[in-house]
C-alpha positions as CSV (number, residue, x, y, z in Angstrom):
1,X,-50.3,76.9,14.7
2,X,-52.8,74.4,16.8
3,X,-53.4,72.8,13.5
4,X,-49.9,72.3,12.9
5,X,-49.5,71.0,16.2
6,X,-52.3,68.4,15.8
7,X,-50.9,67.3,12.1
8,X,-47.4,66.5,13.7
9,X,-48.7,64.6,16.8
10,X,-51.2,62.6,14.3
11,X,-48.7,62.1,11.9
12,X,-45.8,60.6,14.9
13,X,-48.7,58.5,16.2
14,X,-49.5,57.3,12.8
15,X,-45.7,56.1,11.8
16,X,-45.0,55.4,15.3
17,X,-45.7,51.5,15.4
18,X,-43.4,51.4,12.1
19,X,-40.6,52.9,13.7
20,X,-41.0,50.2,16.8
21,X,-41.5,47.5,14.3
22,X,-38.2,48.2,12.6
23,X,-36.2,48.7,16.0
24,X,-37.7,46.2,18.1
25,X,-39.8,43.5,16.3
26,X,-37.1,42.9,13.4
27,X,-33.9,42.4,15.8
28,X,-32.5,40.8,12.5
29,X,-31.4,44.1,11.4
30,X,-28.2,44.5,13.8
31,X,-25.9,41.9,12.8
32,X,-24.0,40.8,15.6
33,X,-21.1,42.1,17.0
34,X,-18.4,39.1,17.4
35,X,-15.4,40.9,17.7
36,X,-16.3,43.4,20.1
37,X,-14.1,41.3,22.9
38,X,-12.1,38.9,21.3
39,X,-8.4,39.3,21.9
40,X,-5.9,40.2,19.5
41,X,-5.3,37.1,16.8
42,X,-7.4,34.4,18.4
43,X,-9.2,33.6,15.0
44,X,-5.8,34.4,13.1
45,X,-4.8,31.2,15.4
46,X,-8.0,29.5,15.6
47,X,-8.2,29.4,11.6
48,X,-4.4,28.2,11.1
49,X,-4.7,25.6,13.2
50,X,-7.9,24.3,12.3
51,X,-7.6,24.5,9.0
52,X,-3.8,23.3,8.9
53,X,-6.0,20.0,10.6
54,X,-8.7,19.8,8.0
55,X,-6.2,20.1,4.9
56,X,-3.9,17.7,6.6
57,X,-6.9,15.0,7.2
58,X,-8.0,15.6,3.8
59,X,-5.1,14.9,2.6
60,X,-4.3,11.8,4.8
61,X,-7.7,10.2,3.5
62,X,-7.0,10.9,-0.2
63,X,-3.4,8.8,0.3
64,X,-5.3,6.3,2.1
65,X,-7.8,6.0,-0.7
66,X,-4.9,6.0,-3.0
67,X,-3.0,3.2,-0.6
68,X,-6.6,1.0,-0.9
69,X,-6.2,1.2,-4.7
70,X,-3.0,0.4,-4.6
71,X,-2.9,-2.4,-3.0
72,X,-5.4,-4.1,-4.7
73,X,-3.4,-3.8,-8.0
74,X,-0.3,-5.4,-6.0
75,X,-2.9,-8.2,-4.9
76,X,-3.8,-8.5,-9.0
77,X,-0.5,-8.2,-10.1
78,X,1.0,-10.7,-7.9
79,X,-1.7,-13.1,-9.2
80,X,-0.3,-12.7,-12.5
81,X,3.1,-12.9,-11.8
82,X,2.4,-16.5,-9.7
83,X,0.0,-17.1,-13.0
84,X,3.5,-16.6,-15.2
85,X,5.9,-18.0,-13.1
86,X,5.7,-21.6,-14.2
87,X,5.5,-20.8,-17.6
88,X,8.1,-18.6,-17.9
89,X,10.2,-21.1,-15.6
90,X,9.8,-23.7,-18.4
91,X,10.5,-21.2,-21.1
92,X,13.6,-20.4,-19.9
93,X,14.6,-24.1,-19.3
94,X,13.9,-25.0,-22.9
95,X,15.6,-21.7,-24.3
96,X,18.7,-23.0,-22.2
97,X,18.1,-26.5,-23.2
98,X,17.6,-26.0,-27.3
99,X,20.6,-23.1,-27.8
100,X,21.5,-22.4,-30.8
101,X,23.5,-25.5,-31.8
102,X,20.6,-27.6,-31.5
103,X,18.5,-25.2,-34.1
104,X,21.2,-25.5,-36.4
105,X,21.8,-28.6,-36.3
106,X,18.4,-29.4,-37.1
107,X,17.6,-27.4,-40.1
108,X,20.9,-28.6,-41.6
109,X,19.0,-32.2,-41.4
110,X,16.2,-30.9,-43.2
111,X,15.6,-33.4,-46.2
112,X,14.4,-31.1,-48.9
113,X,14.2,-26.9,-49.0
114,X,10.2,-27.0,-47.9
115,X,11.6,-29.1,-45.0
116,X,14.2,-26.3,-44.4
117,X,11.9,-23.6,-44.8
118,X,8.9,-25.1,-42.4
119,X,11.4,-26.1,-39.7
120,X,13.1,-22.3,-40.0
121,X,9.5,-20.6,-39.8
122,X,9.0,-22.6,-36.8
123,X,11.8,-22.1,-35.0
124,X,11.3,-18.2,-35.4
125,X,7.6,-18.3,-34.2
126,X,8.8,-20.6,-31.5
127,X,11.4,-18.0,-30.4
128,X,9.0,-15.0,-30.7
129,X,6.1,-16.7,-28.7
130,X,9.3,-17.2,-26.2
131,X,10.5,-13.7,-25.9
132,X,7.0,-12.2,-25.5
133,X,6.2,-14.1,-23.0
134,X,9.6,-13.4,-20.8
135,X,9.3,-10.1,-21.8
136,X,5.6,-9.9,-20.1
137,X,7.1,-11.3,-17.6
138,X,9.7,-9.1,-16.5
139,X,7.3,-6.1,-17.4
140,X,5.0,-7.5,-14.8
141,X,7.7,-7.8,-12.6
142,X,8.6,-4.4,-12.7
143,X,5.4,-3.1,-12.5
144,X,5.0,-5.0,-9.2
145,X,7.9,-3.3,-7.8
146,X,7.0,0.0,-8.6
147,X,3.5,-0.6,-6.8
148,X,5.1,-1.3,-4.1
149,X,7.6,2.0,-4.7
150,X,4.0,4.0,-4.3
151,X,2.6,2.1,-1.3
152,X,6.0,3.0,0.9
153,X,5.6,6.8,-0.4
154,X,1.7,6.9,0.2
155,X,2.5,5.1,3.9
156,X,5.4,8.4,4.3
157,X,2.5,10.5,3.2
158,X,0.2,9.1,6.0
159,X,2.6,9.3,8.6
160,X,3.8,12.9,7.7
161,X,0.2,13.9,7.6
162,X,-0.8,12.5,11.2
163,X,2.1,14.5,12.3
164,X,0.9,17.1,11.2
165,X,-2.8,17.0,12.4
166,X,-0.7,15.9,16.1
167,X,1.0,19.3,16.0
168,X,-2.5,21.4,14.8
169,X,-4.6,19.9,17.3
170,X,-1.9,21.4,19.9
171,X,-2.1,24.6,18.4
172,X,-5.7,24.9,18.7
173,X,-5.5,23.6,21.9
174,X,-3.3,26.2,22.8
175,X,-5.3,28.6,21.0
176,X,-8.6,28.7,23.2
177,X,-6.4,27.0,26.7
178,X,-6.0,23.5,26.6
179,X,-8.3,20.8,25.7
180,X,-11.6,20.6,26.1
181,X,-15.0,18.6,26.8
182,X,-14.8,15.8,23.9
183,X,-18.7,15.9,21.6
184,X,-19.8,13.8,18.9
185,X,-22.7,16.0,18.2
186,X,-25.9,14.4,17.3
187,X,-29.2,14.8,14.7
188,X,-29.4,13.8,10.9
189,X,-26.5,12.7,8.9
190,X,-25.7,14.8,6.0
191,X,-23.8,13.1,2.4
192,X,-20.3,14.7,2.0
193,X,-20.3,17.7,0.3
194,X,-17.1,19.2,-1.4
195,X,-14.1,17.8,-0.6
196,X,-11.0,20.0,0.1
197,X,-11.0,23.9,0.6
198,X,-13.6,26.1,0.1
199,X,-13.5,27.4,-4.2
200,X,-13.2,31.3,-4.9
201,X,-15.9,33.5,-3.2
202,X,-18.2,34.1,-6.0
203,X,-22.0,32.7,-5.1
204,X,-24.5,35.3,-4.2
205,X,-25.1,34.9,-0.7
206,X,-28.7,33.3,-0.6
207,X,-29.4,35.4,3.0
208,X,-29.4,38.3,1.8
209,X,-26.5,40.2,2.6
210,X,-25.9,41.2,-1.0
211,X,-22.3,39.4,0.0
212,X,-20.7,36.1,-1.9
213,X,-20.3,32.6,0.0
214,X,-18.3,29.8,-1.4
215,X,-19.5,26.1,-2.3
216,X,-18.6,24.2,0.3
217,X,-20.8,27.1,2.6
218,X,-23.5,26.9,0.3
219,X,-23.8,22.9,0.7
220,X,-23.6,23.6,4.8
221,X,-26.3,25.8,4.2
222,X,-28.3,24.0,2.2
223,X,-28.3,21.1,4.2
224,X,-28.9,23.2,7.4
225,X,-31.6,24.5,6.0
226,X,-33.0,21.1,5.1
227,X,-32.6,19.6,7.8
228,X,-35.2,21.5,9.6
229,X,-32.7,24.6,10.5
230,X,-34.9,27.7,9.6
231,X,-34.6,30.6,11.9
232,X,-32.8,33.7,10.9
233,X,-29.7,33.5,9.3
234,X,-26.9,35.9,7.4
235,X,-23.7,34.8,6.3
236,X,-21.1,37.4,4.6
237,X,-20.4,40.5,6.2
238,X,-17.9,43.2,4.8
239,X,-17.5,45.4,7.6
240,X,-15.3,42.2,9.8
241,X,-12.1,42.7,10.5
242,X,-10.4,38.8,9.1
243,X,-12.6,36.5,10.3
244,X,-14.5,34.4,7.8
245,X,-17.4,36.6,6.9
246,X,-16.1,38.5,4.4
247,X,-14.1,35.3,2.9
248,X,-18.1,33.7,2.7
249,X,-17.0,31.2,4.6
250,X,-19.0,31.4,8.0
251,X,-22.9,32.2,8.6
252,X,-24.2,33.2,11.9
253,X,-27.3,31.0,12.6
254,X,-30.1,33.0,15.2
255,X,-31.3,31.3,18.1
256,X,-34.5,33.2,17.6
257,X,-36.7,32.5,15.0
258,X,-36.8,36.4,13.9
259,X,-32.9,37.4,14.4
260,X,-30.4,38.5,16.6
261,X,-32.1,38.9,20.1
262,X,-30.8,38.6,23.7
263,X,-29.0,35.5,25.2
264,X,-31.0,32.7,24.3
265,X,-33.5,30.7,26.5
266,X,-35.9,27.9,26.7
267,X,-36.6,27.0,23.0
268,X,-34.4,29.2,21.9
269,X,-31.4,27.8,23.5
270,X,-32.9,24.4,22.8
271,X,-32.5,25.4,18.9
272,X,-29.0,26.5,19.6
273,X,-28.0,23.2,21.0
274,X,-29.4,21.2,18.0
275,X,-28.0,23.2,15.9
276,X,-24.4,23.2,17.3
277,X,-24.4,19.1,17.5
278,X,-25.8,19.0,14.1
279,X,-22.9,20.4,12.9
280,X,-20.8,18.5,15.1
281,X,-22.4,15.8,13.9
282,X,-21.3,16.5,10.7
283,X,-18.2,18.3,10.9
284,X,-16.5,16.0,7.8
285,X,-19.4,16.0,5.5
286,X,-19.5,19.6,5.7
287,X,-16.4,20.9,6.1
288,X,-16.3,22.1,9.4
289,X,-13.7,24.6,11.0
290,X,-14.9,25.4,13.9
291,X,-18.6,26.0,15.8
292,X,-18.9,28.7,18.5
293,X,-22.1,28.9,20.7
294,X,-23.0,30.0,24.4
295,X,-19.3,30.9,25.3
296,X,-17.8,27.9,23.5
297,X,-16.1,26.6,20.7
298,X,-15.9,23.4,19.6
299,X,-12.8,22.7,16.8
300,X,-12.9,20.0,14.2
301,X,-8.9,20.1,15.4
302,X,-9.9,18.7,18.9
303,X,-13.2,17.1,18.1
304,X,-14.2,18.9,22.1
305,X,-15.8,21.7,22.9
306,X,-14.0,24.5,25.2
307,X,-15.0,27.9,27.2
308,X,-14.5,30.6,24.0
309,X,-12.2,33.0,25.1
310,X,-13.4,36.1,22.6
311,X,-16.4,36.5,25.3
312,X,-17.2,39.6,26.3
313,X,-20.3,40.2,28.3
314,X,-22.6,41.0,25.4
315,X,-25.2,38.4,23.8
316,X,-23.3,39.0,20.4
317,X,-19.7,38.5,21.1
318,X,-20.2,35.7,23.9
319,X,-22.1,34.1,20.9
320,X,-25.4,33.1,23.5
321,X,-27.9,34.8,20.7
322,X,-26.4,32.6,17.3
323,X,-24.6,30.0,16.5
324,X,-21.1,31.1,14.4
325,X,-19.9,28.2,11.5
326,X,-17.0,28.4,9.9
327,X,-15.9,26.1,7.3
328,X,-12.9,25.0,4.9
C-alpha cells in the first residue's frame, strides 16, 4: 500500500511540469473568445456595411480605370478624325463636282476602245478609293460617338458607386456609434494583392487550425508574416457563430509572442499597435474589412478608429490580448 502510495506521488511529480506546461506556458491553446459580449448582429452590420464599402470602391476604381482607357481612345480617335477631315472634305467636293454627267461625258470622248477602256478603269478605282475613304470616315465617326456613349455610362457608374460608399460609411458609422478618431496607419507598404472579394474557402489554413482561408487571407498573411509579424497566430475557427472565422476570412494575431495571454502591455501592446497600423496602412493592398484591437475598431468604411462596442471585460472579447483582421 506505502509502495503504491509512493509510485502515485512520484509518478504526479514526474508528469506534473507537463501538465503546467500545457495549461500555462502554451496560452496558445485557448483560442479566444470574441463573442462572449458582443451584442446581437453587430458583425452581421459591421460586415454589410463594410463590405457593401469595399465592393462599391472596387468597383468605382475598375470604371475609373476603364474611364482612363477610354478617354485616351477618344483623344486617338479624334486625332484621326481631324487627320480625315480635310481629306474627306475634298472628297466629297470632287464627288459633287464630277457627278455622273461629267464621267459620261468623258468616256463618250474617248478616241479609240483602249481609250474607253483605260478612262472607265479609272474612273472605277477613282470612285472606290473615294468610297473607302468616306466610308472610314463615317466609321471613325461613329466609333467616336460611341466612346463617348461609354465615358457618360462609366461617369453614372462612378457617381452611383460614391453614393453608395456615402450611404455604407453611415451604416458603419451607425454600426459601432458614430464616427470615429480618423488613422492612416503606418509601417511597410505592401504590393496589392487580389483584387475584389475573397475566392471560395479552400486553402489549408497555414496556422494550423486544420481549417481553410481564402486567397486574398493568405496574401494578408503572407505579407504579415513578412513583414516582420511573427508572434502567434490562428486564423479559421469552426466553432464561431457568423463571424469570419469559419468563412477563412479573419486571423486573430497574439500580442504575445507565445499566444493568447492577458491584456497586453509594454512590448506586447507595442506589437499590437504596429500591427494594427500596418494593416491600416494597408487596408487597400490587402483587402481590409475591418481591424479590432484594445477596445477598438477601425473600418476601411470610415478610414477612423472607434471604441468597439462587442467589449466585454475579458482580455479575449475586448480584443486587448490579439489583434482580429478581417478581409474581403
Amino acid at each position: 500500500m506505502v509502495t503504491d502510495k509512493r509510485s502515485r506521488r512520484w509518478w504526479l511529480i514526474a508528469v506534473l511540469p507537463a501538465i503546467v506546461a500545457v495549461f500555462f506556458a502554451n496560452p496558445a491553446a485557448a483560442e479566444p473568445d470574441e463573442d462572449a459580449g458582443t451584442p446581437e448582429g453587430l458583425k452581421a452590420a459591421l460586415e454589410a456595411a463594410n463590405r457593401g464599402y469595399v465592393d462599391a470602391r472596387n468597383t468605382l476604381e475598375a470604371s475609373k480605370a476603364r474611364q482612363a482607357e477610354i478617354v485616351k481612345k477618344i483623344d486617338e480617335t479624334q486625332q484621326r478624325v481631324d487627320a480625315l477631315t480635310e481629306t474627306t472634305r475634298g472628297l466629297l467636293v470632287a464627288a459633287y463636282r464630277h457627278n455622273g454627267l461629267t464621267t459620261a461625258a468623258a468616256l463618250l470622248s474617248s478616241g479609240s476602245a483602249g481609250q474607253f477602256i483605260d478612262r472607265a478603269t479609272a474612273a472605277s478605282e477613282f470612285a472606290l478609293h473615294n468610297n473607302k475613304q468616306i466610308k472610314a470616315y463615317n466609321e471613325i465617326n461613329r466609333d467616336l460617338a460611341d466612346q463617348k456613349k461609354k465615358l457618360d455610362a462609366e461617369i453614372a457608374v462612378q457617381e452611383q458607386q460614391l453614393a453608395i460608399m456615402e450611404q455604407k460609411k453611415k451604416d458603419a458609422e451607425k454600426a459601432v456609434g458614430g464616427a470615429g478618431q480618423a488613422s492612416y496607419g503606418s509601417g511597410p507598404a505592401v504590393a496589392p494583392g487580389p483584387g475584389g472579394k475573397s475566392g471560395a474557402c479552400n486553402i489549408k489554413d497555414p496556422t494550423g487550425t486544420g481549417g481553410c482561408i481564402t486567397n486574398v487571407l493568405l496574401y494578408a498573411y503572407q505579407q504579415t508574416k513578412a513583414a516582420g509579424f511573427d508572434h502567434y497566430v490562428s486564423c479559421y475557427r469552426s466553432a464561431e457563430d457568423g463571424g469570419e472565422h469559419p468563412r477563412g476570412r479573419a486571423c486573430d494575431w497574439a500580442a504575445n509572442k507565445n499566444g493568447f495571454a492577458g491584456a497586453a502591455g509594454g512590448a506586447d501592446y507595442d506589437y499590437g499597435q504596429r500591427l494594427a497600423n500596418f494593416y491600416i496602412k494597408n487596408s487597400k493592398s490587402l483587402n481590409v474589412l475591418y481591424v479590432i484591437w484594445y477596445k477598438r475598431i477601425w473600418q476601411t468604411a470610415t478610414g477612423s478608429w472607434k471604441n468597439y462596442s462587442g467589449a466585454c471585460g475579458s482580455p479575449s472579447c475586448d480584443h486587448t490580448n490579439h489583434v482580429h483582421l478581417s478581409v474581403n
